[in-house]
C-alpha positions in Angstrom: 31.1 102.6 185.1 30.2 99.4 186.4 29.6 96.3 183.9 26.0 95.6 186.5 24.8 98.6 183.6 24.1 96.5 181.4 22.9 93.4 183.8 20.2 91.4 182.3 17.1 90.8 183.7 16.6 86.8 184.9 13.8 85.1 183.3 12.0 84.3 186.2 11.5 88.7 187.2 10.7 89.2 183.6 8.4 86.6 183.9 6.5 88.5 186.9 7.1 91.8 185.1 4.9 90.3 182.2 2.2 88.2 184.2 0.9 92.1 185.8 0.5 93.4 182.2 -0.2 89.4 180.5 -2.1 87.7 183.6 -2.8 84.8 181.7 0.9 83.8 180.7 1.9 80.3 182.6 5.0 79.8 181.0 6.8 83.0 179.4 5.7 84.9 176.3 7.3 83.6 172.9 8.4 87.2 172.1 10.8 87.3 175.4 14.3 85.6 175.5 15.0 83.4 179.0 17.4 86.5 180.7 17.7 87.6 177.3 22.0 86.0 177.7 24.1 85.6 174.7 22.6 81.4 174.9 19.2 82.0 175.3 16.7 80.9 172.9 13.3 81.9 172.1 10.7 80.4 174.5 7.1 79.5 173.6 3.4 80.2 175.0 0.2 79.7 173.7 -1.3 82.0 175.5 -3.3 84.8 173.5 -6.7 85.1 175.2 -6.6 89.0 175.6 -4.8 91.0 173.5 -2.0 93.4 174.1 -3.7 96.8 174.3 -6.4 94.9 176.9 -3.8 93.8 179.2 -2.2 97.1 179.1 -5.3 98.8 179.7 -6.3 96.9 182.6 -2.9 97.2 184.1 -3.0 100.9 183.4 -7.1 101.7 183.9 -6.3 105.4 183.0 -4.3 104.6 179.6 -7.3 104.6 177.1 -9.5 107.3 179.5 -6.8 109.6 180.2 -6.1 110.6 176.2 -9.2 113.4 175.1 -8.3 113.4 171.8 -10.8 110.6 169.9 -7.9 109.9 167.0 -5.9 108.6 169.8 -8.4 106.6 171.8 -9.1 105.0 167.5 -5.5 104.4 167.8 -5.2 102.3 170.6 -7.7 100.2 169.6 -6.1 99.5 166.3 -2.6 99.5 167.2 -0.4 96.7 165.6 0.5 94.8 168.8 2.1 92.3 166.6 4.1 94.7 165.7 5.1 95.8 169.5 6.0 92.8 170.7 8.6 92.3 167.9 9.7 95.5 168.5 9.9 94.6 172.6 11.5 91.6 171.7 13.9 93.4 169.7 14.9 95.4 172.3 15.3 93.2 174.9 17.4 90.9 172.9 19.8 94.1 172.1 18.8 94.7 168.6 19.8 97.3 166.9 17.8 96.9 163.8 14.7 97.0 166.6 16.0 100.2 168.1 16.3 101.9 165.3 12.3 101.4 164.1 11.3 101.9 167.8 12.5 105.1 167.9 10.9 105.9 164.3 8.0 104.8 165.8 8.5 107.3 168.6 9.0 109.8 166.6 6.2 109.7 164.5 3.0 112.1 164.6 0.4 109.4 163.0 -2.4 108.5 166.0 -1.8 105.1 165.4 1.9 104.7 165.1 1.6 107.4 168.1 -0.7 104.0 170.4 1.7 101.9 169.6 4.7 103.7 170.7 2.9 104.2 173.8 2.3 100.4 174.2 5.8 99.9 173.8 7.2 102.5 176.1 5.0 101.2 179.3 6.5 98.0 178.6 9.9 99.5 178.4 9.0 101.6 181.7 7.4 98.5 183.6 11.1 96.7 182.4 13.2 99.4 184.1 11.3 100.0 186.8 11.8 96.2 187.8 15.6 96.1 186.8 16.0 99.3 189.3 14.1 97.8 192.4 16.5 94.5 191.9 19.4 96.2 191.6 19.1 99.8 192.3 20.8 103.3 191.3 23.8 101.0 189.7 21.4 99.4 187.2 21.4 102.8 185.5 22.7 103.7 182.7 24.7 107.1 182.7 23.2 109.7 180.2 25.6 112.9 179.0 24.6 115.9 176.9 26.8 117.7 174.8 26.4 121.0 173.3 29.1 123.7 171.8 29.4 126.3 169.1 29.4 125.1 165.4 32.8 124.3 164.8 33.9 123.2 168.5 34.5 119.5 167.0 31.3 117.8 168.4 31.5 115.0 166.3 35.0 114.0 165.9 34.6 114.8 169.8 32.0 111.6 170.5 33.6 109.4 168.2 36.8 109.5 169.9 35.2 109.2 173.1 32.5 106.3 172.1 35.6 104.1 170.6 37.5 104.9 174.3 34.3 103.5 175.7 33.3 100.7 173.4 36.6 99.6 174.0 36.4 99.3 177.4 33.4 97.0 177.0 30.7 99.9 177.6 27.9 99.9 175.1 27.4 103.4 173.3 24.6 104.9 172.2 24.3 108.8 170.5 21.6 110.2 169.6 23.0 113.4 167.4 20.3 116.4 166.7 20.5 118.0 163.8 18.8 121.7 163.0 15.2 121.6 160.7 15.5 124.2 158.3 13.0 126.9 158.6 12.2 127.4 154.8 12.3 123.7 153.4 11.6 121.9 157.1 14.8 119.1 156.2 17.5 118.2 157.9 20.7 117.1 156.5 21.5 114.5 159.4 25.2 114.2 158.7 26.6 113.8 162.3 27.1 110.0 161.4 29.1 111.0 158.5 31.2 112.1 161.0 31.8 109.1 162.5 32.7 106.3 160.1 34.8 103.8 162.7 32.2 104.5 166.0 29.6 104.0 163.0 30.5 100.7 162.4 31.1 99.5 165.8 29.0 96.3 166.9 28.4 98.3 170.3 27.5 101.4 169.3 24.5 103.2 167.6 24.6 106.6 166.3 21.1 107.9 165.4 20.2 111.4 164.0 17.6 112.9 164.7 15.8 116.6 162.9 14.5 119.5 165.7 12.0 119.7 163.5 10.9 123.2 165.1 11.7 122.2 168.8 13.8 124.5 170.3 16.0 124.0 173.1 18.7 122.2 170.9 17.3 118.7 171.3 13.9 116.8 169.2 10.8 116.8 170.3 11.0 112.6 171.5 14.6 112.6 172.6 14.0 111.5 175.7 11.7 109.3 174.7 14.4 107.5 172.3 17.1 107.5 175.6 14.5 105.0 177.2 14.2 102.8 174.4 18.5 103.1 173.8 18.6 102.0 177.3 16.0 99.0 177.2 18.7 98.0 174.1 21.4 97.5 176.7 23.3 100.5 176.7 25.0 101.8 179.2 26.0 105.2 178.5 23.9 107.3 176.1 25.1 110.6 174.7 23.0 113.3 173.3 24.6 116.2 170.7 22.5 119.1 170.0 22.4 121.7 168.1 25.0 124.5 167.8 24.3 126.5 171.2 22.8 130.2 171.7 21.2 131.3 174.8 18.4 128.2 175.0 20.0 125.1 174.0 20.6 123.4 176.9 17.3 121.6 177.0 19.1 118.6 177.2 20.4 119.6 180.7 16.5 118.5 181.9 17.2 115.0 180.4 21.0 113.7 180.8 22.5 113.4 184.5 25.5 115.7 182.9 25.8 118.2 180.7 28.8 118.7 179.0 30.2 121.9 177.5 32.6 121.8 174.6 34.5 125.2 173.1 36.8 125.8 170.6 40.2 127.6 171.5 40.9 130.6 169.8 37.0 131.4 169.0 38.1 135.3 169.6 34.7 137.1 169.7 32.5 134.0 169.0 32.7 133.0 172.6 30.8 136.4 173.4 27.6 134.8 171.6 27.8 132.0 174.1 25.7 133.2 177.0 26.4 132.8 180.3 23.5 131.0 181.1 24.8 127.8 179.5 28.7 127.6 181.0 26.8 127.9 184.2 24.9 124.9 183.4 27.7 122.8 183.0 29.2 120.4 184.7 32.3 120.1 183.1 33.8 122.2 180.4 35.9 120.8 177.7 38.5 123.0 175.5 38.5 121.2 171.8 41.1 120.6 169.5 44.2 120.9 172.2 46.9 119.5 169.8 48.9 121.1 167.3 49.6 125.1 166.5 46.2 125.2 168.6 47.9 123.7 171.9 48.6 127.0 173.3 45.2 128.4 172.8 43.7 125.9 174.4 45.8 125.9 177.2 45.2 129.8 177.7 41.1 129.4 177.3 41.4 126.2 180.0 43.0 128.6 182.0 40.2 131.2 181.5 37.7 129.2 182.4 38.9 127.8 185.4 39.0 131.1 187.0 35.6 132.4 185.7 34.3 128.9 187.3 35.5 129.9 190.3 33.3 133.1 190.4 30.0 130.9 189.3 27.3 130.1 191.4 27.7 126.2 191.4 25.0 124.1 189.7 24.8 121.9 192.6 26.1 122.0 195.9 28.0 118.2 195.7 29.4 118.9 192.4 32.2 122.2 191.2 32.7 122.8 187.9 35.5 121.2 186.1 37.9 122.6 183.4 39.6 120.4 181.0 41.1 120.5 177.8 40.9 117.4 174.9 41.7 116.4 171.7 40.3 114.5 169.5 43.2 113.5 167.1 45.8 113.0 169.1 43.4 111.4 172.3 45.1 113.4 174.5 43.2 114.4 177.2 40.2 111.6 176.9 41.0 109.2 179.8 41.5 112.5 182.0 37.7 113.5 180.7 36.5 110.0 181.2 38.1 109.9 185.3 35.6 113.3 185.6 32.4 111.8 184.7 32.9 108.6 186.3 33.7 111.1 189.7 30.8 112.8 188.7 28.6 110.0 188.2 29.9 108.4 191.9 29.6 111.8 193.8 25.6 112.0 192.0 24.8 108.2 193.1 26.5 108.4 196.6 24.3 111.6 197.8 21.2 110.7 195.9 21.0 113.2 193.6 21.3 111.2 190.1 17.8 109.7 191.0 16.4 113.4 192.3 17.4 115.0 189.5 15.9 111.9 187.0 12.4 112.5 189.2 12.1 116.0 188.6 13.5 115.3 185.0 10.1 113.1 184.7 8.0 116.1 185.5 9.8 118.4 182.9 9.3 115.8 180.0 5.4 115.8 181.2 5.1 119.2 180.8 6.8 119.3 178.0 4.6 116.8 175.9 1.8 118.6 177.3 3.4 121.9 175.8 3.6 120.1 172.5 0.6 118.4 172.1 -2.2 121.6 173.5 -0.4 123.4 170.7 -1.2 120.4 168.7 -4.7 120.7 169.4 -5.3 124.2 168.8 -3.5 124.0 165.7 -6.5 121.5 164.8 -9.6 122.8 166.5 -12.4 123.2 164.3 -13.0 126.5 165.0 -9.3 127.7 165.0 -8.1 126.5 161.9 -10.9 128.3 159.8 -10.0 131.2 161.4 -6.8 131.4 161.8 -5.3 131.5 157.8 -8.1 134.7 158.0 -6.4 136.4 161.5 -2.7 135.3 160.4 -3.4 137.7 157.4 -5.1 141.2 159.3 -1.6 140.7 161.6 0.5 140.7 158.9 -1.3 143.7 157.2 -1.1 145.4 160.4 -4.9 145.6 161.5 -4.6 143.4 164.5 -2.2 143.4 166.9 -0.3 139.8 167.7 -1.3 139.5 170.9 -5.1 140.8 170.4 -5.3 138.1 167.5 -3.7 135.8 170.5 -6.5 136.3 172.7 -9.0 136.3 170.4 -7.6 132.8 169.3 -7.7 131.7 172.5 -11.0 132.4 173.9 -12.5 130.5 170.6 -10.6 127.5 171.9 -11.4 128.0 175.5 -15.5 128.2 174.3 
């Protein structure tokens, strides 16, 4: 991994980045650092004869039009810009403090917190794009997902990895997902518990995040929160999920590589695994290799390396790899670390880290569009006095679920 990751923009291309979406700005903006280097300092402008949102919106004609819903077309309007461009500032300068609202932000349902977050991540986007057309597929940073079984050692998994890392001058970010439960809706959010030394390293951030009802293993704005981890500077951003089943590996569609973890000696637990998953891994990773364990380990490797061979591969640059770590002892880390940085060269020398990011785009479109129709029927007027009524005659048994469905759906389609 290349230290050109986390290469700052000059002043002079932020500059021109800015004047498209702040016409009027002469000099700089006074919420942008001068190439945002450890000896910058805070430059100045008086310019302030359009605000934020009306730069924005004539850069991006379609922002305020393309959004039905009234609420959010209220929200723009109203949206704190002050509050954005501390935020942008923040995040530009490598803040963690501004990370950490920004993705709150994100993550919130409120129409106005919901503007401003959009605000924020077109600057973020406008930022990235301009980083990538100076420097190109290098100026990336490299994104990971990891998933396992409760139990495989996720956590104790990712510090020791993110302190190999941090100490090798990479900046670490995690963004660890923790299950909603489906009585109370909370989340404990322990992960960082988990990680008391990467916790308190000055280039790492650990942020937990609840599912809150998404399924797939990942939340709902995760990928909207590895954008904004990236505009912070980091160069390599890892995403836990939940334990796995049959449908967490959602964060597949937004990481370059996913990353399969197991226990040794899981016995029968491995059978709820399904296949589906191993085969969309790139690389498969036998936990907790040290000890009376060793030996178990060593047989699952071996297990897996000859099922791998069997497997349709994911892609056609890239074979499956087996390895074995542990977390205690380190054993086994640099090994896992020579892997991804292969992985990450074969993906940037044949194109296919950018291809897959592209149609990654499309997926998180659909996605939001997923979440927020269902939104939106939840909140039609003429659904939600109906539906407590409906919900009831299914449960008695006098409707069936999917002849309530449609007659649920042709009220919102009137």
């Amino acid at each position: 991994m290349a230290s050109s990751l986390t290469a700052r923009l000059t002043s002079s291309k932020l500059l021109a980045i800015l004047q498209q979406v702040r016409p009027s700005t002469k000099c700089t903006c006074r919420w942008l650092y001068a190439g945002l280097h450890a000896d910058a300092a805070p430059l100045r402008t008086r310019s302030r004869s359009l605000s934020l949102s009306a730069r924005l919106q004539q850069a991006y004609p379609d922002f305020a039009t393309s959004r039905t819903p009234s609420a959010v077309k209220q929200g723009v309007a109203v949206a704190n810009e002050r509050n954005v461009e501390r935020l942008f500032s923040g995040l530009l300068a490598g803040s963690r403090g501004a990370l950490a609202e920004s993705i709150t932000l994100v993550e919130s349902r409120h129409p106005r917190k919901r503007a401003e977050a959009q605000l924020l991540l077109k600057l973020v986007l406008q930022v990235a794009r301009e980083k990538y057309t100076r420097i190109g597929a290098k100026a990336l940073s490299f994104r990971a997902g990891l998933s396992g079984p409760p139990g495989a050692g996720k956590s104790t998994f990712i510090e020791a990895l993110g302190k190999y890392l941090t100490e090798r001058d990479h900046k670490v970010a995690v963004l660890a997902v923790d299950p909603s439960s489906s009585t109370s809706g909370g989340s404990l959010l322990g992960d960082k518990t988990r990680m008391p030394l990467l916790s308190i390293d000055k280039n790492a951030y650990i942020r937990a995040s609840p599912t809150s009802g998404t399924l797939g293993g990942v939340a709902r704005n995760t990928n909207e929160a590895i954008l904004l981890c990236e505009a912070a500077g980091y160069d390599v951003v890892l995403v836990e999920t939940v334990g796995v089943g049959q449908s967490e590996f959602a964060v597949s569609y937004m990481t370059d590589m996913f990353l399969l973890l197991l226990p040794p000696a899981a016995g029968d637990e491995l059978q709820g695994i399904k296949r589906g998953i191993i085969e969309m891994a790139d690389i498969v990773a036998v936990t907790k290799a040290d000890g009376s364990l060793l030996p178990a380990a060593k047989a699952i490797q071996s297990e897996y390396t000859s099922a791998s061979k069997i497997m349709r591969p994911r892609n056609k640059h890239w074979k499956q790899k087996v390895t074995r770590v542990s977390s205690v002892t380190k054993e086994g880390i640099p090994e896992l670390w020579t892997m991804v940085e292969e992985f990450q060269r074969v993906m940037l020398d044949t194109g296919q880290l950018t291809h897959r990011r592209e149609l990654q785009h499309k997926v998180w479109m659909w996605n939001q569009i997923r979440d927020k129709v269902l939104d939106l029927f939840r909140n039609h007027p003429k659904i939600s006095v109906k539906i407590s009524e409906i919900e009831e005659k299914v449960e008695r048994g006098e409707m069936t679920s999917g002849y309530a469905a449609d007659l649920l759906l042709t009220e919102f389609s009137k």
